[in-house]
N, CA, C and O of each residue as an XYZ file, in Angstrom:
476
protein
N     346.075    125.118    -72.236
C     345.374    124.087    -72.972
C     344.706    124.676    -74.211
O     344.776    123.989    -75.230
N     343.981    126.010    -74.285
C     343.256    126.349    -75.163
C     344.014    126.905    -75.835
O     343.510    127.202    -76.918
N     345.850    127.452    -75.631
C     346.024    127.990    -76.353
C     346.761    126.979    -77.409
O     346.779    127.210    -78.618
N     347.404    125.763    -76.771
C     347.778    125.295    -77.313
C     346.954    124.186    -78.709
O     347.562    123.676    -79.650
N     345.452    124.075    -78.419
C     344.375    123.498    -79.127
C     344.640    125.061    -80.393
O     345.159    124.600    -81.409
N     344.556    125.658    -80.447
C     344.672    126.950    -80.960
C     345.654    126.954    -81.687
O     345.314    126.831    -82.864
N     346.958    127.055    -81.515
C     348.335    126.911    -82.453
C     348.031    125.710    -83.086
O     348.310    125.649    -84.283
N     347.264    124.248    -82.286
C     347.479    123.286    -83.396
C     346.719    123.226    -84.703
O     347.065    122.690    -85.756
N     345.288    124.081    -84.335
C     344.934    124.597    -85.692
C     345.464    125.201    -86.575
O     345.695    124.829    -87.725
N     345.788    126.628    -85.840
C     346.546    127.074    -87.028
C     347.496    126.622    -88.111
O     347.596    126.994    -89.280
N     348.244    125.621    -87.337
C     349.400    124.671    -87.862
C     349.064    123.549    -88.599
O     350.006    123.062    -89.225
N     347.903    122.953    -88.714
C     346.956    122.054    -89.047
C     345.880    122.605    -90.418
O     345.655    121.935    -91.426
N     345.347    123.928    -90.135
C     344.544    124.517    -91.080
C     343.052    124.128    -90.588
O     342.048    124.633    -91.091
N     343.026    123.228    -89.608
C     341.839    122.356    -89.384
C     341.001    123.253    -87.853
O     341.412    122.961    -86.731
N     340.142    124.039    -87.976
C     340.083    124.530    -86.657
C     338.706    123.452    -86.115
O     337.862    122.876    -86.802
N     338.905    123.475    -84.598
C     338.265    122.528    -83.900
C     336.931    123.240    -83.763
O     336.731    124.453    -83.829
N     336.221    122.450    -83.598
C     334.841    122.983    -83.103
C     334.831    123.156    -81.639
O     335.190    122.129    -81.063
N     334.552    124.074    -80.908
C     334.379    124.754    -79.415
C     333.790    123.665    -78.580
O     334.528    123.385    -77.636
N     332.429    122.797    -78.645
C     331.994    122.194    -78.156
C     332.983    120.444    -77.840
O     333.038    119.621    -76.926
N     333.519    120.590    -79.020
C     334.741    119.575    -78.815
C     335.493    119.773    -77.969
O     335.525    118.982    -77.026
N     336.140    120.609    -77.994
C     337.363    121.523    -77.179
C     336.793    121.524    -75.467
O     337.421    121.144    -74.478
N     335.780    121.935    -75.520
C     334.814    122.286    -74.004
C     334.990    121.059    -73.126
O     335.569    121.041    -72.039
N     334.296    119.833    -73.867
C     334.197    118.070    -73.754
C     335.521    117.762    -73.426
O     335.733    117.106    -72.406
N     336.637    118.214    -74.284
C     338.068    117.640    -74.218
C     338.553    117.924    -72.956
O     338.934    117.037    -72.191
N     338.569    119.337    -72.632
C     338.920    120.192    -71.619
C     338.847    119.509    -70.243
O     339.681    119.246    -69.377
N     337.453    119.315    -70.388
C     337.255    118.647    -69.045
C     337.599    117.211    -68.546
O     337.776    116.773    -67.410
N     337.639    116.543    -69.944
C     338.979    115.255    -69.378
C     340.153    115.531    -69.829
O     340.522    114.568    -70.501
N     340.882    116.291    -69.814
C     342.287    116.544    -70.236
C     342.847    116.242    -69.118
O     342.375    116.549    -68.023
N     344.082    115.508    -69.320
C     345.158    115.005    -68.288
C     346.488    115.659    -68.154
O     346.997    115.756    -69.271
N     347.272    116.162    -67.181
C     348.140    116.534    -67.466
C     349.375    115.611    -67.301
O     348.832    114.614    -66.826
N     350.901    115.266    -67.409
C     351.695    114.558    -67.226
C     351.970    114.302    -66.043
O     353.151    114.304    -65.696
N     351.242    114.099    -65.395
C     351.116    113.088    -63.839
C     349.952    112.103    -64.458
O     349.897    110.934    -64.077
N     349.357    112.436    -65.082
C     347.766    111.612    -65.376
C     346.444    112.133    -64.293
O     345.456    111.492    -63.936
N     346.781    113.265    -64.013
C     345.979    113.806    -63.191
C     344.934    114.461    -63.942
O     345.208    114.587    -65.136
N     343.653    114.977    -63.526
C     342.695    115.753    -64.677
C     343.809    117.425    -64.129
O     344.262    117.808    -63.051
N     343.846    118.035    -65.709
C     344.530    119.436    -65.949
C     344.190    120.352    -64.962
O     345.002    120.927    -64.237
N     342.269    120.560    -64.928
C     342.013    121.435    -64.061
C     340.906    121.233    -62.963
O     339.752    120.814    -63.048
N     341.646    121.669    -61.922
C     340.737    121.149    -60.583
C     340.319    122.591    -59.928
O     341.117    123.479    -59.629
N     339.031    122.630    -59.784
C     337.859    123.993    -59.091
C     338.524    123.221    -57.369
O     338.520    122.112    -56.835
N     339.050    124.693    -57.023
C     339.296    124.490    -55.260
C     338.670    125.636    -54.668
O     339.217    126.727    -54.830
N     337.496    125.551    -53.936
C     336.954    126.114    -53.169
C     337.375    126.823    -51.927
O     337.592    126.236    -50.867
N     337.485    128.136    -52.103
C     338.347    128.814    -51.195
C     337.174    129.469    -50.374
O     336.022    129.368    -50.794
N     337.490    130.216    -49.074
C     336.448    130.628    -48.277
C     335.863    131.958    -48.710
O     334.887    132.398    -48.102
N     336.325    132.535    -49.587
C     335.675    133.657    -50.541
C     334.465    133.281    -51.049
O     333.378    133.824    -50.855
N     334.837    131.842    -52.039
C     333.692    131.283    -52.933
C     332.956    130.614    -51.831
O     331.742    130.633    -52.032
N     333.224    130.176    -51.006
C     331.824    129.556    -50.036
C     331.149    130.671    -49.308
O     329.984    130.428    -48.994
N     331.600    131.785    -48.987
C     331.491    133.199    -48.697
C     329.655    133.541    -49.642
O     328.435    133.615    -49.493
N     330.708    133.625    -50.519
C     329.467    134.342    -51.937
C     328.671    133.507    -52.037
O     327.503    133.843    -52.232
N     329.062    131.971    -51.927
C     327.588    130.925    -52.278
C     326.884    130.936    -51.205
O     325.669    130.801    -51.344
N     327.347    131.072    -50.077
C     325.819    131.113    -48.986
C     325.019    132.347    -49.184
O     323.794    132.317    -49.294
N     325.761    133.486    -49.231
C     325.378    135.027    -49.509
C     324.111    134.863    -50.114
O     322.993    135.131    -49.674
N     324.705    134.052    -51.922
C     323.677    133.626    -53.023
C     322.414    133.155    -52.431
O     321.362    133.645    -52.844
N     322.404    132.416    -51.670
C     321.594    131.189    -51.224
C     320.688    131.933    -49.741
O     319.563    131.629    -49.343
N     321.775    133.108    -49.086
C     320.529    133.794    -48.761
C     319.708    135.049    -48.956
O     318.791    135.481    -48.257
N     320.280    135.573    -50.142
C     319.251    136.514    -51.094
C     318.570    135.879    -51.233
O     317.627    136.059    -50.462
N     318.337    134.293    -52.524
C     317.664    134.112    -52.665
C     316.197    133.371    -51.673
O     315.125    133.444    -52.273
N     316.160    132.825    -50.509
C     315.753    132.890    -49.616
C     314.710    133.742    -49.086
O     313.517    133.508    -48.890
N     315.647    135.139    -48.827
C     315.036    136.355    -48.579
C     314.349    136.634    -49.489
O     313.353    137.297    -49.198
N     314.515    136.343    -50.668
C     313.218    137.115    -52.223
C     312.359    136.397    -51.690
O     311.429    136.881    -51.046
N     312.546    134.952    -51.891
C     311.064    134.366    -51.848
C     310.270    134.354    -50.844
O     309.058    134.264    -51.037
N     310.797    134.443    -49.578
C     309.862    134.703    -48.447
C     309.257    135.877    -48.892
O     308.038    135.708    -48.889
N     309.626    137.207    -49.347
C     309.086    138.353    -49.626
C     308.158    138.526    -50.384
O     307.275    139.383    -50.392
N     308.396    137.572    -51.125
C     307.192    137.592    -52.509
C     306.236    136.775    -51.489
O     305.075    137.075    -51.213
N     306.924    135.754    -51.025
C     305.578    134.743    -50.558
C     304.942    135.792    -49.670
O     303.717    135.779    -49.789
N     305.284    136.472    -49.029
C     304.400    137.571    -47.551
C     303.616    138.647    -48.904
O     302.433    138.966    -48.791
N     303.985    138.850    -49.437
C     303.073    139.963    -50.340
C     302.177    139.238    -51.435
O     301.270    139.938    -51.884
N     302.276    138.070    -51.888
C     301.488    137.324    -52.399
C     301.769    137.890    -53.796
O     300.829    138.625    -54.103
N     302.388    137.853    -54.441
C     302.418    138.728    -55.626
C     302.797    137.694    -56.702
O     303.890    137.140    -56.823
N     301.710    137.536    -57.452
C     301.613    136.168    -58.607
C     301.599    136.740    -59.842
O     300.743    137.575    -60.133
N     302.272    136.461    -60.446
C     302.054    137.127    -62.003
C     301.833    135.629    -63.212
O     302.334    134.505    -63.204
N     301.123    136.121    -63.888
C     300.427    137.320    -64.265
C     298.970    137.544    -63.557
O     298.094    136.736    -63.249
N     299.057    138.892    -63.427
C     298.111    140.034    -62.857
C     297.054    140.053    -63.572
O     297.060    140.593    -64.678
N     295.731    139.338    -62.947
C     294.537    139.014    -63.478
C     293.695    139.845    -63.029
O     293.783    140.131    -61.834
N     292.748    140.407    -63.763
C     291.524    140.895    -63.275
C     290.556    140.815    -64.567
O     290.756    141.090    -65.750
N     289.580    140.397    -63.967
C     288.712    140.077    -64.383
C     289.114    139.180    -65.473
O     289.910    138.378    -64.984
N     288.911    138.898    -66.918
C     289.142    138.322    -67.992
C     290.895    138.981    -68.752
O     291.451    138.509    -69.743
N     291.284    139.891    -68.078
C     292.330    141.157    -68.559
C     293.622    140.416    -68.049
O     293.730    140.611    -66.839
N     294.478    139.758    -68.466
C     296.277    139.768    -68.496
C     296.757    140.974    -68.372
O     297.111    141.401    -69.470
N     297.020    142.117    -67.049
C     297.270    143.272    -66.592
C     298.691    142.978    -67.524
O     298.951    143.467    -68.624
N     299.470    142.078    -66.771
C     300.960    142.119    -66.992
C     301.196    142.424    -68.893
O     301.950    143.261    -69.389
N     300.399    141.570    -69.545
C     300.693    141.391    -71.178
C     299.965    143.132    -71.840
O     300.201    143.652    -72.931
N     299.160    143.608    -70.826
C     298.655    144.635    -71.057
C     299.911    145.684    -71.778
O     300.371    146.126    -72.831
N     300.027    145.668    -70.321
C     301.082    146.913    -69.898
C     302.328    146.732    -71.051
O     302.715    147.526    -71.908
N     302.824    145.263    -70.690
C     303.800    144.801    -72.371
C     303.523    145.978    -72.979
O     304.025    147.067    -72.701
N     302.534    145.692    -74.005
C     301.863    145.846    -74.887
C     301.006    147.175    -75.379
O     300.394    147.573    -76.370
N     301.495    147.763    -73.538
C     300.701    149.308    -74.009
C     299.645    149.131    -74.414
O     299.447    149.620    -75.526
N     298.616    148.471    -73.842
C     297.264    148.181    -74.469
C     296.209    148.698    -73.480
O     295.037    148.327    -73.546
N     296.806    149.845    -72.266
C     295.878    149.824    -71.332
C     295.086    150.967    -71.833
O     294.174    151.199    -71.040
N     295.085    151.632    -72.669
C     295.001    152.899    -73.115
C     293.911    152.846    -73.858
O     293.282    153.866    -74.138
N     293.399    151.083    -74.451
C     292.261    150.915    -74.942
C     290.829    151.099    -74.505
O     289.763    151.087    -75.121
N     291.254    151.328    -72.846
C     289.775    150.790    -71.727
C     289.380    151.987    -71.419
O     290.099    152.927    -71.760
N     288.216    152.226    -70.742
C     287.101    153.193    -70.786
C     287.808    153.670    -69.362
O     288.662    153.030    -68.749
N     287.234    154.971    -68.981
C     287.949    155.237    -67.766
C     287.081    154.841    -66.441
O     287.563    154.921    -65.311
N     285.586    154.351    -66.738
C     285.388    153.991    -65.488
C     285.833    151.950    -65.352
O     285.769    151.345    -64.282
N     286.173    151.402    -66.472
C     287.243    149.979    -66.250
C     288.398    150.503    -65.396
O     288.538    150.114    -64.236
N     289.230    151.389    -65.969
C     290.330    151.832    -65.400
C     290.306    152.218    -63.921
O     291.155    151.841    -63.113
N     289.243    153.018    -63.630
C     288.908    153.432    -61.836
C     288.440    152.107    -61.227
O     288.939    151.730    -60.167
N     287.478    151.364    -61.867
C     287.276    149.890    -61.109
C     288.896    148.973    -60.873
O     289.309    148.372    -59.881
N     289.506    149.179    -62.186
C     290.839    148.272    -61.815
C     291.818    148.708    -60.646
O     292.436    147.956    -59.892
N     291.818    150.027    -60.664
C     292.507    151.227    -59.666
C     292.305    150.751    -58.289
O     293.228    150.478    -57.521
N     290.918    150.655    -57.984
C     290.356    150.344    -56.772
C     290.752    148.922    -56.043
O     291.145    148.511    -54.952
N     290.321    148.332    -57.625
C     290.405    146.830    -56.996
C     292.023    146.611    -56.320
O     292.063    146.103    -55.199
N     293.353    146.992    -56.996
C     294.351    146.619    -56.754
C     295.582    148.441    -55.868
O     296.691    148.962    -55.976
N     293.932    148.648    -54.913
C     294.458    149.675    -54.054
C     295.589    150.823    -54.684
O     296.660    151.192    -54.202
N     294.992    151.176    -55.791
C     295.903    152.132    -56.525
C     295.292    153.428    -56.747
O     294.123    153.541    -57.114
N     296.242    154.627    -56.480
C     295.916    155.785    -56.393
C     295.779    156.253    -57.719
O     296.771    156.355    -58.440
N     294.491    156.588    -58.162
C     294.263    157.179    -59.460
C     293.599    158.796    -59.087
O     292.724    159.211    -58.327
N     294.573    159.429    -60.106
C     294.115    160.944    -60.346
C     293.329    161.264    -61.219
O     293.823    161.786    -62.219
N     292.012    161.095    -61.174
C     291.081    161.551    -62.507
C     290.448    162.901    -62.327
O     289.865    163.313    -61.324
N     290.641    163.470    -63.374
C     290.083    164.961    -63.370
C     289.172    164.823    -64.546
O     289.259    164.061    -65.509
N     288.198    165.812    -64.227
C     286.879    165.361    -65.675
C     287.143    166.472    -66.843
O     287.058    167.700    -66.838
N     287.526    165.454    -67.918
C     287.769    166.683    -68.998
C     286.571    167.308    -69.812
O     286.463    167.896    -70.888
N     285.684    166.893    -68.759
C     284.410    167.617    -69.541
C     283.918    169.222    -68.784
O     283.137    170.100    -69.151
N     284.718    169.078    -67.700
C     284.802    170.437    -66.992
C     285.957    171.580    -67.301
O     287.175    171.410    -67.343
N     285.333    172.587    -67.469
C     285.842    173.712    -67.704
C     286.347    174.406    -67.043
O     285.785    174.959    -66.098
N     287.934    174.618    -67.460
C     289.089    175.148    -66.554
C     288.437    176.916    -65.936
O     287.923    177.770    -66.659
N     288.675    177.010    -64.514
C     288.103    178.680    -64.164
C     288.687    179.438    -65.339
O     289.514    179.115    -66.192
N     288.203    180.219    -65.183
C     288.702    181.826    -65.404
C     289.375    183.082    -64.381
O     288.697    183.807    -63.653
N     290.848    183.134    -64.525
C     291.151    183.987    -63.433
C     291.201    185.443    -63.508
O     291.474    186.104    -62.506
């Protein structure tokens, strides 16, 4: 079908617009008067669509058990647009140890106001 929409341009000079062609496609008849193309569902494709249907399933129960809502609020702070944005780098380090805490995160702070030994 498309190839033949295709030669008739060329032969024509007139090329069709795609969205025409798309529209056409799908009522195109072939010489029975039947529609050209018919989707037949084989047990492969019903295979993969339940599959689909239970990943997705499984995500959302998962998210729903961990509660995990974005965007990531604390306090007045859009964590998520932060991070985008590389903007966390602006905040003081005891904001940063309060945020740490609040969202059970392991922070390594060492004080750079202390002076490395001498060995």
């Amino acid at each position: 079908y498309l190839e033949a929409k295709f030669k008739l341009g060329q032969e024509t000079g007139r090329k069709l617009h795609p969205d025409n062609v798309s529209k056409e496609m799908r009522r195109a008849l072939n010489s029975d008067g039947k529609l050209r193309q018919q989707l037949v569902a084989t047990d492969e494709d019903i295979c993969a669509a339940e599959e689909e249907v239970n990943f997705h399933i499984a995500r959302e129960e998962i998210l729903a058990d961990i509660n995990l809502e974005h965007p990531i609020v604390f306090d007045q702070y859009n964590i998520c647009a932060l991070v985008r944005d590389n903007s966390l780098t602006r905040f003081k380090l005891g904001l940063l140890q309060i945020l740490c805490e609040k969202f059970n995160l392991e922070a390594f702070i060492t004080d750079r106001r202390k002076k490395s030994s001498y060995v």
